[in-house]
N, C-alpha and C positions, 0 to 999 in steps of 0.2 A: 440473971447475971450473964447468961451466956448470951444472952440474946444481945444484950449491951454490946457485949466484948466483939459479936459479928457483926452489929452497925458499925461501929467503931473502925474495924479491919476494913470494911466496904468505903468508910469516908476517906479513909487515909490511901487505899487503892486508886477511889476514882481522884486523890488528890494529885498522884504519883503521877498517873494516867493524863490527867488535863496539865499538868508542866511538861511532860514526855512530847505532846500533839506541842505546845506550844515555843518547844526550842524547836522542834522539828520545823513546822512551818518558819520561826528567825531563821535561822542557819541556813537552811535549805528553800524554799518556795523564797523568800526575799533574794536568798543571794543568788539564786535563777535568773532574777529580771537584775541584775544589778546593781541592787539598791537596797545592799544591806546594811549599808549605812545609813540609810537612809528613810525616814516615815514613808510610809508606800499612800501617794493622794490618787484618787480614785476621780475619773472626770468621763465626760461622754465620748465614746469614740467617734473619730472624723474620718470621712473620708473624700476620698477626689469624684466626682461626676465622673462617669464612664463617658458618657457621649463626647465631655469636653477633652478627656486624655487619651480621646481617637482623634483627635483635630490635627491637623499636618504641619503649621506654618507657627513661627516666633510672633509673640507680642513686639512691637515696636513701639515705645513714647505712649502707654497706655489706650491702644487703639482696641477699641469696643471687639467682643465674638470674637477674641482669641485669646490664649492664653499660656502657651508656653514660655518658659524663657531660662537659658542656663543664666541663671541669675546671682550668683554666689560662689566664691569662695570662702570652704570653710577651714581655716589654716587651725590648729593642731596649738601653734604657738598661741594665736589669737583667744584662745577659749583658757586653756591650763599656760599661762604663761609662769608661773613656778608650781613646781612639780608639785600636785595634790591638791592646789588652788585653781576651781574652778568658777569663768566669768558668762554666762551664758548670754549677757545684757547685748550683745552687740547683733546674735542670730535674733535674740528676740525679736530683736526692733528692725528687722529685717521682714521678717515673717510676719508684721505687722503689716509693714506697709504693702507687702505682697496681698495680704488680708484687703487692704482698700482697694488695689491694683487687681486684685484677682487672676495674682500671677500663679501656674504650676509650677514650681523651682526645680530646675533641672542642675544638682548640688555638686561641685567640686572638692571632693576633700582633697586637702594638702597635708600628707603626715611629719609636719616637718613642727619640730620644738625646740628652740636652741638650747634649751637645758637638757635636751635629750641628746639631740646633737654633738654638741660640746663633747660628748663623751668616746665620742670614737671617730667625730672627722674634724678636721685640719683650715685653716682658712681657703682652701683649694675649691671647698663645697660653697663659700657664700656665692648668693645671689641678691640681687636688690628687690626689691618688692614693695609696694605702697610709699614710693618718695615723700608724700605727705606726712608720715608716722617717722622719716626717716630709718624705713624699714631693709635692714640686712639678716637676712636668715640662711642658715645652712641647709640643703637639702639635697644630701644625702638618705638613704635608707635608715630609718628608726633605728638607732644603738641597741634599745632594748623594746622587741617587738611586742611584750606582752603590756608594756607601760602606753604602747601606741593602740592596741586592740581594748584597751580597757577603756582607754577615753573613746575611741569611734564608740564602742558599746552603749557608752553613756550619752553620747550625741544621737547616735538611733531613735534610744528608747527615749530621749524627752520630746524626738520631733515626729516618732513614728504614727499619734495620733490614735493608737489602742487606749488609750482612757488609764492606762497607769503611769505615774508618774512624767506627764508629759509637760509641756511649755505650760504654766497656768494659759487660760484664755485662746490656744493653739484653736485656729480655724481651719487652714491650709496645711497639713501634714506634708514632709519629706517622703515621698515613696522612692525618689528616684535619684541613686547616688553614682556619679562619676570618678572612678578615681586616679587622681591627677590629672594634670594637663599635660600633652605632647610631653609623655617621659623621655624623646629619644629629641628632646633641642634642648641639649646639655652644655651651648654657652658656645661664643665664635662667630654668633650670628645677629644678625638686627633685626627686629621689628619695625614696623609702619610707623611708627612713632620714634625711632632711633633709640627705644630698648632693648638690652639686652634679652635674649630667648633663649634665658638659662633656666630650666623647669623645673630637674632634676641631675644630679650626679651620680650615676650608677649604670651598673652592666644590667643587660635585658634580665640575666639572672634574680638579681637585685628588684627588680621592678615585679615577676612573676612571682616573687615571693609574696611582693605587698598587698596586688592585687587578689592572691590566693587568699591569704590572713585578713582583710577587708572583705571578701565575697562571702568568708564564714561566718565572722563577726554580726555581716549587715543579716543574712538569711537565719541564721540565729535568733536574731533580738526581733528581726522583724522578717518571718517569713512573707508578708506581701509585697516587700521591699523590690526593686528591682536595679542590678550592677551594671553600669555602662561601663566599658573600655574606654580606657583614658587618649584623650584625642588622639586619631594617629594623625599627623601632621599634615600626611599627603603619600602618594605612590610612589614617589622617588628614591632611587633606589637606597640611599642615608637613610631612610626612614623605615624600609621594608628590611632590610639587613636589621636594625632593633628589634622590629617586631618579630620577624621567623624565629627563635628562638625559643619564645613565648609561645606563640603556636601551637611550635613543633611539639612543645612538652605540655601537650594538652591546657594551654592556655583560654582558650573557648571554652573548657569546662567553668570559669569562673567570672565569666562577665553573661548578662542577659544579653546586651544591647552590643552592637558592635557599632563603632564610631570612625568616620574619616573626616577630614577638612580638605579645602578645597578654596585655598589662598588668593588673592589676586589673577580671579577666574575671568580669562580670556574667552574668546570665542572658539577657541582648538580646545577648552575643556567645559563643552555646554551640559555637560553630563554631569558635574564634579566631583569627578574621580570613581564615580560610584559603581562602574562598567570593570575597572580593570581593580576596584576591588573587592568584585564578587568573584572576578575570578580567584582573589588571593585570598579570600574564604573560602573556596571553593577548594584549595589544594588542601587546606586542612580539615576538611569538612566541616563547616561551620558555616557552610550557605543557607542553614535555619533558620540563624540568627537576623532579625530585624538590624535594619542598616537608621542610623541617626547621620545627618550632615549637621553638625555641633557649630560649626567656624562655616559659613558659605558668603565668603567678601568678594564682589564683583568689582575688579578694578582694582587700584589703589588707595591703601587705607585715609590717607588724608589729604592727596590731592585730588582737587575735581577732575571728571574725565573733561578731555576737550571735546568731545563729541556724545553731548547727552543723550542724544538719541539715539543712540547706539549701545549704551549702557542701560537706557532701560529698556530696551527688546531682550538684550541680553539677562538683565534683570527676568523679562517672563519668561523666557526659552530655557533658561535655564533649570528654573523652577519646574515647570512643565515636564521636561523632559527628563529631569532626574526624577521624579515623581515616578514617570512612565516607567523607567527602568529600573527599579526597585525599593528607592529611597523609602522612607516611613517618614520621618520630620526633617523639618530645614530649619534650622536658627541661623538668623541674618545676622551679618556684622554692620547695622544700620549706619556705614558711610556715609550716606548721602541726609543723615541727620546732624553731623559735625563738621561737613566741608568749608574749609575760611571760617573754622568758628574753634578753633582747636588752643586758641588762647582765652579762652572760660568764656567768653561770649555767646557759646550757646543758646544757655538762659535769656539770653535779651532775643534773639530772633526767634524763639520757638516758634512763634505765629506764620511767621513766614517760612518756617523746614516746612509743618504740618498742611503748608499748603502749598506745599513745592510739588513740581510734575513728577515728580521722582515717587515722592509719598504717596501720588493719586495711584499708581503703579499700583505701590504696595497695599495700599489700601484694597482695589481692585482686583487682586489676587485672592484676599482674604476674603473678600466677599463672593468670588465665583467655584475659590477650590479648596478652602480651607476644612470641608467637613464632608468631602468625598469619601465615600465605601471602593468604591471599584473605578479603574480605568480601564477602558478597553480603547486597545491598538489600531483604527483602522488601517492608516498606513502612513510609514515613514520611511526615510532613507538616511542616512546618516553613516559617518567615515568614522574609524577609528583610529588612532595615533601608537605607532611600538612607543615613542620617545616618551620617558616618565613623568614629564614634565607636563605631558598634552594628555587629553582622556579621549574626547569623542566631539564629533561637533553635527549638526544635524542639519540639513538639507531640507527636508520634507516632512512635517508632523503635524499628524492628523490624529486627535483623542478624545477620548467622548468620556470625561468624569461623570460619573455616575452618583450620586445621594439620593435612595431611596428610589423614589418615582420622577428625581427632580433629574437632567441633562446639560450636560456642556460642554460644545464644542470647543477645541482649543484647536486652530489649523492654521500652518506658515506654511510658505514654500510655493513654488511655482504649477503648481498642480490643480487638478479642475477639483470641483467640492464632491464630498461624499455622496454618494445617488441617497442615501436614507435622506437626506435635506431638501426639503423641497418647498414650496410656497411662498408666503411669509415668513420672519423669522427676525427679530432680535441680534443687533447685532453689535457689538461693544468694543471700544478699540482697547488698548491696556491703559489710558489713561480712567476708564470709565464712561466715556462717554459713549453713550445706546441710541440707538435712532432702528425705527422698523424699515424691511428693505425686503424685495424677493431675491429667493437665492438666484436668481437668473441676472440678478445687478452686479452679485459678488465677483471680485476679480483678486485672488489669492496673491499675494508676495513673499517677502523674507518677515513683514510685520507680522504677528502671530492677530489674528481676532477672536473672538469668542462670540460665540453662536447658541444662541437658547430659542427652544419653540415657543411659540408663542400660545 
């Protein structure tokens, strides 16, 4: 009998015992990731090619052996457009086509929700956004910050690519998250296309907050994750007056990536901007930080230059040279794929962008410097500008990219060739086109060439 009575006691213990473990795990190990609302679906983990997310240069119009691209914004409104209802279908099919594009998406969040909004800013916050959707949204700083941290949370963990509860079918995971765009063109000014460049409405204050609350959220859900700093606009001083704030209050603690742009780049800014702001990393120690050029638009956004040749030297010098001087990536604002074609016409001329001088350029870029390890300086000259507006512009550059065992000369300027150069030798203009030559033929100018041993 007693024997009975201590089996008994032991079933009803280990019964106690296996409900205890399994609210434990509901409650707590589900609502860890998220998703305790949620069934937890288990899929394979994804991840990015290292060799590919060391590459330097933007995809343009699906051009082969390259793959970056800040390719999205992810609006906040667009996903929970009423509070609690969420639409995930529009990243999806995103992240699809990136999947056949074999794009790495370099992601913009926008934390702006007009049902969130609504609750504490005024029509003073609209901005226009997506005219096709007839889209007006307030962007302001999140009303309620915990309602804004819950959804990034939930947008992490579906695109992070760890194998729980992610996009069904996710190939290309989000690692790499931006947050916002240029928060300090807050409305008064125009874009290239005569939009308005209103991003955000809020004090630097405002802004370090968001970024702090997004940096924990994203490293939280997905420590492999990595935070860019939301575009700074450019060096000028409207721009740099927003950010010192940020900064000043340990503001680099909460981005990986630091980011500038570099606008309708002249030939007095062949650097873009990337000179005068390492030194403005540099005041707050944060010259560690890897530099992104997010926005690099050479000229003006929608009219052609009058002198193309001059635009695409500009085109490689400037590439080259912010390269040299400490860039990590450049994403191009592919201009010269929309010029005279800005009323939807695009689409009928592709054939003819993809084979424009302009594109051989870019093409020709990507195929000589796109998957460099090291540059080494032989020698250069180049002026720098006080005025905010100018960066650096360069005279003389002589570089030698390095991949591996592989070499490449990149040299402009009025100056005799490197003595390591010598014989035969490979010699390429920026459109691509190579012909063998001795170095005893070459006669240097302001055109940049490229140079590979033979």
């Amino acid at each position: 009998m007693k024997k009975n009575v201590l089996i008994l006691f032991f079933c009803f213990l280990s019964f106690i015992f296996g409900g205890l473990m399994t609210y434990i795990y509901l409650e707590y190990i589900q609502q860890d990731k998220g998703n305790n609302d949620e069934e937890t679906i288990l899929s394979d983990k994804k991840e990015l090619d290292e060799d590919k997310v060391k590459t330097h240069l933007s995809k343009v119009d699906g051009a082969k052996g390259v793959y970056w691209q800040r390719a999205m914004d992810l609006f906040w409104n667009d996903i929970e457009n009423s509070e609690g209802e969420y639409d995930w279908s529009m990243v999806d099919d995103r992240l699809e086509e990136f999947r056949k594009l074999e794009v790495y998406p370099l992601v913009i969040i926008k934390p702006f929700a007009n049902w969130d909004q609504d609750k504490c800013h005024g029509e003073e916050y609209i901005a226009q956004y997506d005219q096709k959707k007839g889209g007006k949204i307030k962007v302001g700083k999140p009303c309620n910050m915990d309602d804004y941290k819950n959804f990034l949370k939930k947008a992490v963990e579906r695109y992070d690519g760890d194998g729980i509860n992610d996009m069904p079918d996710l190939e290309i995971p989000i690692k790499y998250w931006e947050i916002m765009n240029e928060p300090c063109m807050q409305g008064g000014q125009t874009g290239g296309m005569g939009e308005e460049l209103k991003f955000f409405v809020g004090s630097s204050e405002d802004y370090l907050e968001i970024l702090k609350a997004s940096y924990e959220v994203i490293k939280e859900t997905d420590p492999e994750a990595y935070v860019v700093q939301g575009g700074q606009a450019g060096m000028q001083d409207q721009f740099t007056r927003f950010w010192n704030p940020i900064f000043k209050n340990s503001g680099c603690n909460y981005f990986d990536i630091a980011n500038i742009h570099s606008i309708s780049t002249d030939e007095d800014r062949e650097d873009l901007y990337v000179i005068k702001f390492k030194y403005f990393l540099k005041e707050y120690n944060c010259e560690s930080k890897p530099i992104w050029v997010t926005e690099l638009q050479i000229g003006a956004l929608a009219e052609k230059p009058e002198n193309l040749e001059n635009f695409e030297t500009l085109l490689v010098k400037s590439t080259v040279f912010s390269l040299s001087k400490g860039a990590d990536k450049l994403f191009y604002i592919d201009n010269w794929m929309f010029w005279d074609n800005v009323k939807g016409q695009r689409d009928e001329n592709i054939d003819e962008l993809l084979d424009s001088s302009t594109h051989k350029v870019y093409l020709n870029l990507i195929d000589k410097l796109n998957n460099f390890e090291t540059i080494e300086i032989l020698n250069e000259d180049f002026e720098e500008y006080e005025d905010d507006n100018r960066g650096a512009h360069s005279n003389i550059g002589q570089y030698k990219f390095i991949n591996d065992s592989k070499f490449v000369y990149i040299l402009w300027g009025r100056e005799s060739i490197p003595s390591e150069l010598v014989g035969d030798v490979i010699v390429t203009d920026i459109y691509g086109e190579s012909k063998v030559m001795n170095i005893s033929e070459i006669v240097l100018d302001d055109r940049p060439v490229f140079i590979e041993l033979i």
